[in-house]
C-alpha positions as CSV (number, residue, x, y, z in Angstrom):
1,X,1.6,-19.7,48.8
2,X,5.1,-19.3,49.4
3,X,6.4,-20.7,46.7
4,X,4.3,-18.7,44.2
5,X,5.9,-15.4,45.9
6,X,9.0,-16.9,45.3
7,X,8.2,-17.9,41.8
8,X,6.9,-14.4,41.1
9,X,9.7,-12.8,42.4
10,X,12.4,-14.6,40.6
11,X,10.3,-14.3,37.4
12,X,9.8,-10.6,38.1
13,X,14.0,-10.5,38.6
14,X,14.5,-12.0,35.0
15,X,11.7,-9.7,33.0
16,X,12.1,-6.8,34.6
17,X,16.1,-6.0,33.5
18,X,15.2,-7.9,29.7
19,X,12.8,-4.9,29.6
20,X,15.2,-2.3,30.5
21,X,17.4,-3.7,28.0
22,X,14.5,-3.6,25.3
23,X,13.8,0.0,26.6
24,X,17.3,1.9,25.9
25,X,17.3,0.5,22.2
26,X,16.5,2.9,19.8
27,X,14.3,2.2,16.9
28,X,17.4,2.5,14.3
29,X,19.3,0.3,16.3
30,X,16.7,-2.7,16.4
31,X,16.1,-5.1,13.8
32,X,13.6,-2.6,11.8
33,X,16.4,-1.1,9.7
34,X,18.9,-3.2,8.2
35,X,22.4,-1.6,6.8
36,X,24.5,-3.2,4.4
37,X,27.9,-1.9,3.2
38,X,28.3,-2.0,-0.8
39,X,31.4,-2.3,-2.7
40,X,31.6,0.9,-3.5
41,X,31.8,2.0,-0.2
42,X,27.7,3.6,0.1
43,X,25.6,2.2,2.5
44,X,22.0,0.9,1.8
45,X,19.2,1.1,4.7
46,X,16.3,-0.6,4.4
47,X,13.3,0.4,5.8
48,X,10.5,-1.9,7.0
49,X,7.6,-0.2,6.6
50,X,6.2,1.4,9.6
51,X,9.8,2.8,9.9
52,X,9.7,4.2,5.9
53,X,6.2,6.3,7.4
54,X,8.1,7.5,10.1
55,X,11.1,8.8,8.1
56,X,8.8,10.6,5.2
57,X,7.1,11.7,8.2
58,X,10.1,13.4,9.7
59,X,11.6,14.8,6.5
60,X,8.9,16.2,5.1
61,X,6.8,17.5,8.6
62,X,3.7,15.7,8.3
63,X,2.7,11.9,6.7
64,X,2.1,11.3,3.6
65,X,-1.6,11.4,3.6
66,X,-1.3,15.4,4.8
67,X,0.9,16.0,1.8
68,X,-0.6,18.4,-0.8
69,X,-1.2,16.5,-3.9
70,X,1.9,17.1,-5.9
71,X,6.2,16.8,-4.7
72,X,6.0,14.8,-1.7
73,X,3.0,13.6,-2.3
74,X,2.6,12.6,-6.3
75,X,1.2,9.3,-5.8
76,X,-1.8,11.3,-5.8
77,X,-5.0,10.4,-2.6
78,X,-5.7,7.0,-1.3
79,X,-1.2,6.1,-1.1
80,X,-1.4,6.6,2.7
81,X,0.2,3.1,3.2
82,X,4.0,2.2,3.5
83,X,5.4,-0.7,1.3
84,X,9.0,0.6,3.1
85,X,11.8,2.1,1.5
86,X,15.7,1.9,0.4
87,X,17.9,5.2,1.3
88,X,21.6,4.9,0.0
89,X,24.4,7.0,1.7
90,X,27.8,8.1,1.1
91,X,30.3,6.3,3.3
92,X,30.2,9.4,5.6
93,X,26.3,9.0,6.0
94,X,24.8,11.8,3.9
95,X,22.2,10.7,1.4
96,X,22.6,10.3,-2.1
97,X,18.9,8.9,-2.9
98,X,15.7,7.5,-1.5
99,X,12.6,5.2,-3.0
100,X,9.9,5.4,-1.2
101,X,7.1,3.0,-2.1
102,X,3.2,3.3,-1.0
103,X,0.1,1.2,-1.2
104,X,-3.3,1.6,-1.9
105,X,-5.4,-0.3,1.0
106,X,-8.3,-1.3,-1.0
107,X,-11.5,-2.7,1.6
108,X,-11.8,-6.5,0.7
109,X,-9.0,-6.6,-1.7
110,X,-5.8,-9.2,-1.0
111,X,-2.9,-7.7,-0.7
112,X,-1.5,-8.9,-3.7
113,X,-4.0,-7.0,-5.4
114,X,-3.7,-3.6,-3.9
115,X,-2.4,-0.5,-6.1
116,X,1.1,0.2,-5.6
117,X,3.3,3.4,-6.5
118,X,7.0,4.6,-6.1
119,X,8.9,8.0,-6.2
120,X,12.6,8.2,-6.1
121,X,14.4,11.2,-4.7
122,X,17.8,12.8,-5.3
123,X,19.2,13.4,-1.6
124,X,21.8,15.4,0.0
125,X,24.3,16.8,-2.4
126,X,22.5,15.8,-5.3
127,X,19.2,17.5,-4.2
128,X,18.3,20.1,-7.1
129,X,20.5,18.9,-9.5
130,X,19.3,17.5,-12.9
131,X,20.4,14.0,-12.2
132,X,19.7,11.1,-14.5
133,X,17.3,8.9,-12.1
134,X,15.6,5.7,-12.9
135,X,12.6,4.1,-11.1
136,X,11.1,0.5,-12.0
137,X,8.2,-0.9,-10.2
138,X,7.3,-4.3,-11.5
139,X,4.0,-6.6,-9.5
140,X,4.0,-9.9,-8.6
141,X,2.7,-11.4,-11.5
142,X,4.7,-12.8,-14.3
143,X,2.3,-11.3,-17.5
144,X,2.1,-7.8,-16.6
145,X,4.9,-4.9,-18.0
146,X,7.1,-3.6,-15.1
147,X,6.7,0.3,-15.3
148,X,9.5,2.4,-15.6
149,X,10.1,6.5,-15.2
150,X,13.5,7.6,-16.4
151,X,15.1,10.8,-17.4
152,X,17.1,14.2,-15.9
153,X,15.4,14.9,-13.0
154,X,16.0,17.3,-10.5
155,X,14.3,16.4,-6.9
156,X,12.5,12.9,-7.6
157,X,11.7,10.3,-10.8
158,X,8.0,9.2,-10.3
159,X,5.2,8.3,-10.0
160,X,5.7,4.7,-11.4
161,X,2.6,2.4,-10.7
162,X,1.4,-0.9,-10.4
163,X,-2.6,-1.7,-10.5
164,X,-1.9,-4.8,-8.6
165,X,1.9,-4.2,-7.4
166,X,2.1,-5.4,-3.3
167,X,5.0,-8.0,-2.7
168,X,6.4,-7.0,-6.1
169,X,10.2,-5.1,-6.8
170,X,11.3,-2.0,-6.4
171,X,14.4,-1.1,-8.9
172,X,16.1,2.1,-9.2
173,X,19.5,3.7,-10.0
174,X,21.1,7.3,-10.6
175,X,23.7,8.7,-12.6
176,X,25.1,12.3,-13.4
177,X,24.5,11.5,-17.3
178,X,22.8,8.2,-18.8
179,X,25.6,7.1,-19.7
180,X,28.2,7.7,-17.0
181,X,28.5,4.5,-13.7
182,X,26.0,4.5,-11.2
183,X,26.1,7.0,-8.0
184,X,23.5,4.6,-6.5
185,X,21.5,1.4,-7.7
186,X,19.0,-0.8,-5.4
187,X,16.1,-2.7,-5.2
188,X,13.8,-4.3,-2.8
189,X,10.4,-5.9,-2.6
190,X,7.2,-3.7,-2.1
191,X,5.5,-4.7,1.6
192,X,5.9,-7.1,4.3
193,X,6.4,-10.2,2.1
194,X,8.6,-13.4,2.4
């Protein structure tokens, strides 16, 4: 008997700091986001996705699945699922453009074959300015067109959808003309995939 109080206790003396610790992090400060510093001195963010739902969530009052089916919302009903997301910032932190990908959760369907879509929004300074924005959502199969929606835009290039798109890539850019260097260019893979 003794010994098991003393066992308890010491175990108790290790967890209970460790989750203190765990505690004070805040969620952009564990290993959900991860920022990377470009070349060109913007940062990318990447967004797992339970953190993208939270961010939408927060930026535009209510989740995606309350949106009213047209801006935030364009992906039209049934995109109430996260495939995360890509934000790139100037090197003082202001945004310059999002993608946001969603996924279809179809009952009895593998993920692989669930519907996937992706909007692109111009951020920040750029916000409401005809801005030449590029997004390219390709699946994960090798015979099947990756769909593109390209042109002056001034809040968000989009939809672009794939009928069986999960664990596929996410592309996108922005430019002030077509043919002027990229503001912003990233990519990353739609859902939690290895």
């Amino acid at each position: 008997m003794r010994i098991r109080r003393t066992t308890t206790k010491l175990v108790l003396s290790i967890l209970l700091p460790l989750a203190a610790t765990a505690a004070m992090a805040s969620p952009a400060s564990a290993a959900q986001n991860k920022t990377t510093k470009n070349a060109d001195g913007t940062y990318t963010i990447e967004y797992s996705p339970e953190e993208a739902e939270k961010l939408f969530a927060r930026e535009n009052g209510t989740p995606l699945d309350a949106q009213p089916l047209a801006g935030s919302n364009a992906c039209g009903s049934g995109y109430t699922h996260s495939g995360g997301a890509q934000r790139i910032t100037d090197s003082g932190g202001v945004p310059i453009l999002t993608a946001y990908s969603w996924y279809k959760d179809i009952p009895n369907n593998g993920f692989y074959e669930d519907p996937t879509c992706g909007l692109l929004y111009s951020e920040g300074n750029y916000s409401g300015k005809s801005m030449y924005l590029s997004a390219t959502l390709c699946d994960n199969y090798v015979d099947t067109p990756c769909a593109t929606d390209a042109g002056y835009f001034a809040s968000y290039a989009g939809p672009v959808r794939q009928a069986k798109g999960y664990c596929g890539k996410y592309y996108f850019f922005m430019k002030k003309t077509k043919t002027s260097s990229d503001l912003a260019r990233g990519s990353f893979t739609v859902g939690a995939c290895n």
